[in-house]
C-alpha positions as CSV (number, residue, x, y, z in Angstrom):
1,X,0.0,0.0,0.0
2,X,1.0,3.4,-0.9
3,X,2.2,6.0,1.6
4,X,1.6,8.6,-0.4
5,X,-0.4,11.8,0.9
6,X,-1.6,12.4,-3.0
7,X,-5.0,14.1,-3.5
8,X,-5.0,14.6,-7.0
9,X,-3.6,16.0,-10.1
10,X,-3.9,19.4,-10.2
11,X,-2.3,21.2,-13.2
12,X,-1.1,21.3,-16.8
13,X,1.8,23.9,-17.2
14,X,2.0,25.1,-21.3
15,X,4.2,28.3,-22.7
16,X,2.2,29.9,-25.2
17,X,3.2,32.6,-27.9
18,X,-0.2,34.5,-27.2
19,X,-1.6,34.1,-23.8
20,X,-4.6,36.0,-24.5
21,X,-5.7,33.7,-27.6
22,X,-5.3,31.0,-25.4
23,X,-7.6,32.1,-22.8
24,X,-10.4,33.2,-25.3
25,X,-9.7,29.7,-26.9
26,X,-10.3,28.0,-23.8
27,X,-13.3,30.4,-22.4
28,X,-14.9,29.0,-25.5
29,X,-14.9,25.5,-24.1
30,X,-16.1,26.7,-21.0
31,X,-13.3,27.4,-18.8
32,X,-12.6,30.1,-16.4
33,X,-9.8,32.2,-15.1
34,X,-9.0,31.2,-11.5
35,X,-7.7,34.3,-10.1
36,X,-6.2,32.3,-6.7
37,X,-3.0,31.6,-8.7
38,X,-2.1,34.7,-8.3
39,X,0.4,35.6,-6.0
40,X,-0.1,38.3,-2.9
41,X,3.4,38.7,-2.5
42,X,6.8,38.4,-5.3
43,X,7.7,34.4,-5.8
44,X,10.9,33.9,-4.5
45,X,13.3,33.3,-7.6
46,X,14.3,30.3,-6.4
47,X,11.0,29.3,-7.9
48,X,12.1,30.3,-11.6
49,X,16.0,28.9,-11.1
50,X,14.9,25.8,-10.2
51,X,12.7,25.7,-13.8
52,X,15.8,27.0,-15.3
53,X,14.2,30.3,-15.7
54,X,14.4,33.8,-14.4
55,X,11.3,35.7,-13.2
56,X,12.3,38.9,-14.9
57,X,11.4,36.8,-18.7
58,X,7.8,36.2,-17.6
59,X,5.4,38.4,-19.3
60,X,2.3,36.7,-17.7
61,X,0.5,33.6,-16.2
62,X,-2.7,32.6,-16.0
63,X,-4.2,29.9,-14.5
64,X,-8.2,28.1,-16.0
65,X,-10.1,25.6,-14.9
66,X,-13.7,24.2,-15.8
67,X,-15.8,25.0,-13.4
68,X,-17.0,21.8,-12.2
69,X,-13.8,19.8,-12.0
70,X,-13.0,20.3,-8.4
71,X,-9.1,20.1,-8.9
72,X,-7.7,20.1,-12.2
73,X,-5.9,23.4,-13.5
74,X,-4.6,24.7,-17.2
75,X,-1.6,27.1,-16.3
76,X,-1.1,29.0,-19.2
77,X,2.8,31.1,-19.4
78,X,3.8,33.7,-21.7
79,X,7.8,34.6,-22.1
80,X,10.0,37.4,-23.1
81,X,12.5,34.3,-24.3
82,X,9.8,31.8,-25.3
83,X,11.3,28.7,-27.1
84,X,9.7,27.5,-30.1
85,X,12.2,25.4,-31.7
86,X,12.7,21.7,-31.2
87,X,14.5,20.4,-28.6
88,X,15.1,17.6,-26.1
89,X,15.1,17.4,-22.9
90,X,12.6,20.7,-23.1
91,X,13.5,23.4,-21.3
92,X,9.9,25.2,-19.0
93,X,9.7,28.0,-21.7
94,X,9.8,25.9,-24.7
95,X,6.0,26.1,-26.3
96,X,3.9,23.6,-25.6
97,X,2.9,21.6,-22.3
98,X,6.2,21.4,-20.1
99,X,5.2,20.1,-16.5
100,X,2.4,18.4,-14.5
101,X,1.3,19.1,-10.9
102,X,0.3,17.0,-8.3
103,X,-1.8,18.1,-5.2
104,X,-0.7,16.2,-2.0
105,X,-1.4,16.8,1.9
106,X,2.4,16.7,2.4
107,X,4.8,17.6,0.0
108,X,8.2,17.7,2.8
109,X,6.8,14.1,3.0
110,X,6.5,13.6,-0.2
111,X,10.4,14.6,-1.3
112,X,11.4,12.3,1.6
113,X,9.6,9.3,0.3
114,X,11.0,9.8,-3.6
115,X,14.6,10.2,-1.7
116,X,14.4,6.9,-0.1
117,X,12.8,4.7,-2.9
118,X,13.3,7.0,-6.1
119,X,17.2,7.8,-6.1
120,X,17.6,8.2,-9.6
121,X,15.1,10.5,-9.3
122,X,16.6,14.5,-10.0
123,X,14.9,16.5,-7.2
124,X,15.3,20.6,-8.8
125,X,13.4,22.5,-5.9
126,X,12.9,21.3,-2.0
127,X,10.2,23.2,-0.7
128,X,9.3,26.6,-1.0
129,X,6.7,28.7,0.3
130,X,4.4,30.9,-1.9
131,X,1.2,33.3,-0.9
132,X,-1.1,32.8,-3.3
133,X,-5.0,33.9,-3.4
134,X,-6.3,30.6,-3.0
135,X,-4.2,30.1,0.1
136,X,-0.5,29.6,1.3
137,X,1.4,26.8,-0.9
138,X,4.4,25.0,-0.4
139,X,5.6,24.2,-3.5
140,X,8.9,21.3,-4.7
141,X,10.0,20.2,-8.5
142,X,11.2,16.9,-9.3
143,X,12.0,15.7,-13.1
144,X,9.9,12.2,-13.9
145,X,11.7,9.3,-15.6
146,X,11.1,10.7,-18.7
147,X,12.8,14.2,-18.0
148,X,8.9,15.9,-17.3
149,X,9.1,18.9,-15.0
150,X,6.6,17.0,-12.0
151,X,5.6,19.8,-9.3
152,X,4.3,18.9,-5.7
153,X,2.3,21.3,-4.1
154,X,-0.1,21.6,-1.2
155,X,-2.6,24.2,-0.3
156,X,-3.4,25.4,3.0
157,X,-6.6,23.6,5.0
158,X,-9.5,24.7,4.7
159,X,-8.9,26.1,1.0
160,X,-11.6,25.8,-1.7
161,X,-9.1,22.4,-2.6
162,X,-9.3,20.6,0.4
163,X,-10.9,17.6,0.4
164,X,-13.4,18.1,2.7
165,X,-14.7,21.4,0.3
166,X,-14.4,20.2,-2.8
167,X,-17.8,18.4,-4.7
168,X,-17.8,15.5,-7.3
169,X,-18.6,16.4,-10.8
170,X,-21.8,15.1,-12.3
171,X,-21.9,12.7,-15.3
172,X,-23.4,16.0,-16.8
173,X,-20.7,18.3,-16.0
174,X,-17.5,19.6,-18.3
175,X,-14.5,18.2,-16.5
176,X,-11.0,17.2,-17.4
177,X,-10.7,13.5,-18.4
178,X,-6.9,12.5,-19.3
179,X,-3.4,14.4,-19.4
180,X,-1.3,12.3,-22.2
181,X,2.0,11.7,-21.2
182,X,4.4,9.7,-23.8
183,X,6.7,7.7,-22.2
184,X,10.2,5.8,-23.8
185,X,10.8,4.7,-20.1
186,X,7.4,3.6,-19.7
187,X,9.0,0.5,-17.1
188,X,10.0,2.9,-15.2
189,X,7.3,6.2,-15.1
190,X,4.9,3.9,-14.1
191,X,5.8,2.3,-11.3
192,X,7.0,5.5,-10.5
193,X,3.6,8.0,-10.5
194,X,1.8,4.2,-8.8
195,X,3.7,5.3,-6.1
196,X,1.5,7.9,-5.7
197,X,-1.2,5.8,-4.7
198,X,-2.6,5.6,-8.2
199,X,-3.9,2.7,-10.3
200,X,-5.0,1.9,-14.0
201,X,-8.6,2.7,-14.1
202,X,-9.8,-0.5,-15.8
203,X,-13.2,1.2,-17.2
204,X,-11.1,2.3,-19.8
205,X,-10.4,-0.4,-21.1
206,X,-10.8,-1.5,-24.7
207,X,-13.6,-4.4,-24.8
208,X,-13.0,-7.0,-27.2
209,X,-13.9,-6.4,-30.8
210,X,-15.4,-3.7,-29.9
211,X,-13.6,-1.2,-28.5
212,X,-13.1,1.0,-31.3
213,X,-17.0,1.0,-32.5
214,X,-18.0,2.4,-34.8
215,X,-14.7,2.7,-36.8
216,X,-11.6,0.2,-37.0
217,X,-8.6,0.2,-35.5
218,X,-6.8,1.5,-38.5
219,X,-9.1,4.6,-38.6
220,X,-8.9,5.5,-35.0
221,X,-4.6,4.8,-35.7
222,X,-5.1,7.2,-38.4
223,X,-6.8,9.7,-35.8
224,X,-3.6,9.5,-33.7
225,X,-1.5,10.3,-36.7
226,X,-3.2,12.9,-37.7
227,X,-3.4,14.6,-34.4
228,X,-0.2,13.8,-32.2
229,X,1.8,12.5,-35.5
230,X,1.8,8.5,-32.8
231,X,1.7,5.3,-34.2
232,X,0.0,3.4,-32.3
233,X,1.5,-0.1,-34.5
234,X,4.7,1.0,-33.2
235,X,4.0,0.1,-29.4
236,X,6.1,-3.1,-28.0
237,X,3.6,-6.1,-28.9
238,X,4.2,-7.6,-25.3
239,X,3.8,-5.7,-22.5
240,X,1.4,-3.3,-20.7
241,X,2.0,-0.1,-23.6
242,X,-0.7,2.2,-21.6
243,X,-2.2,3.2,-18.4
244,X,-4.7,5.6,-17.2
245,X,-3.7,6.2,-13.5
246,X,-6.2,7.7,-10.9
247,X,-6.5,7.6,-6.8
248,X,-9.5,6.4,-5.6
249,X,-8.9,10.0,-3.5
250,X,-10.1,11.8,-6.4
251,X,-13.3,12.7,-7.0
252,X,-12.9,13.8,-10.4
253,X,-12.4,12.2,-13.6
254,X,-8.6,13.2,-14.5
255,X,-6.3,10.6,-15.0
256,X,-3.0,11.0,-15.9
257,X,-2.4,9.0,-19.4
258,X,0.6,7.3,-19.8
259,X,1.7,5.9,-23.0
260,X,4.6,3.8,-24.2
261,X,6.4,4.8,-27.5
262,X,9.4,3.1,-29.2
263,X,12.4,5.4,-29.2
């Protein structure tokens, strides 16, 4: 059993060449801005270093969420020095989605638990505190196993994301479903975000013959293409290639999507 104090995840971090696009873009799919990211007082620097990053490049950040979904946060970033060439490992300012957040009761516990059974495991930022709106947040940066900024934050008790505040979404409501995260260490990124406390939700699961109704396969592989330029025929043919990884904790939907590409 895990020992993890994990609530939930809690945001998507992506640079963007025009913030403001992005939020009208998203305010057409019904989110909203959450003003409690913002901070009350300066972030301490340390903050940005640890991204590899300087505060003074930031023109702006914003953070949206649906309404409904009781946790799960877009955090949208706009940069004097924004990247938008290709390049591996990314660097935070790079366009695109760079980093995921996790929402846990303890993060000091947290980093001690990843020390102990996580070595490998490149630990950027011990924590920090920040004064946000939504409450005081401590805040630590890891890199996954695949080189993914992975932030752990809690929020003070009592905020509008504690547990005991928060409300389940309704099969009717808008709410965030999966975060895809590609994965060419996919042996080891697993086990590692299990450690969490979080399992393959098996109600995702294809059923057989007919889990890509109404269409094949090879149109649905043709979807994937099209959109993410992934093969799915290029997936090891033994092995689990895919998991959708919740905590029972959660009482959203979100589930962080991991998939397993050939280098």
């Amino acid at each position: 059993m895990s020992s993890s104090t994990m609530i939930a995840p809690f945001a998507v971090h992506q640079a963007t060449t025009d913030i403001e696009k992005q939020i009208e873009f998203y305010k057409g799919i019904e989110f909203v801005v959450d003003d409690g990211w913002e901070p009350v007082e300066a972030i301490p620097e340390t903050y940005w270093e640890a991204r590899g990053m300087s505060g003074k490049d930031l023109k702006r950040t914003v953070a949206m969420k649906l309404p409904a979904d009781p946790y799960m946060h877009l955090v949208l970033y706009e940069w004097s020095n924004l990247k938008t060439t290709p390049g591996w490992p990314c660097q935070f300012n790079q366009i695109g989605s760079r980093g995921i957040s996790l929402l846990v009761e303890d993060v000091a516990a947290e980093l001690s638990r990843i020390r102990k059974d996580w070595p490998q495991i490149r630990i950027l930022q011990d924590p920090i505190s920040i004064r946000r709106k939504w409450g005081h947040t401590t805040s630590a940066l890891v890199l996954d196993p695949e080189h993914v900024f992975l932030e752990l934050i809690s929020i003070e008790k009592g905020s509008s994301f504690d547990p005991s505040n928060v409300k389940a979404p309704t099969s009717c409501d808008r709410v965030w479903l999966h975060f895809m995260h590609m994965c060419t260490n996919f042996h080891i990124t697993e086990p590692f975000y299990k450690s969490f406390g979080m399992e393959h939700d098996h109600g995702v699961d294809f059923r057989p013959k007919s889990g890509f109704h109404p269409f094949s396969f090879e149109h649905f592989n043709q979807q994937m293409k099209d959109a993410f330029g992934y093969d799915m025929t290029l997936r090891p043919s033994s092995g689990p290639t895919v998991s959708f990884l919740r905590t029972e904790r959660d009482c959203s939907q979100m589930h962080i999507e991991l998939h397993c590409v050939q280098n």
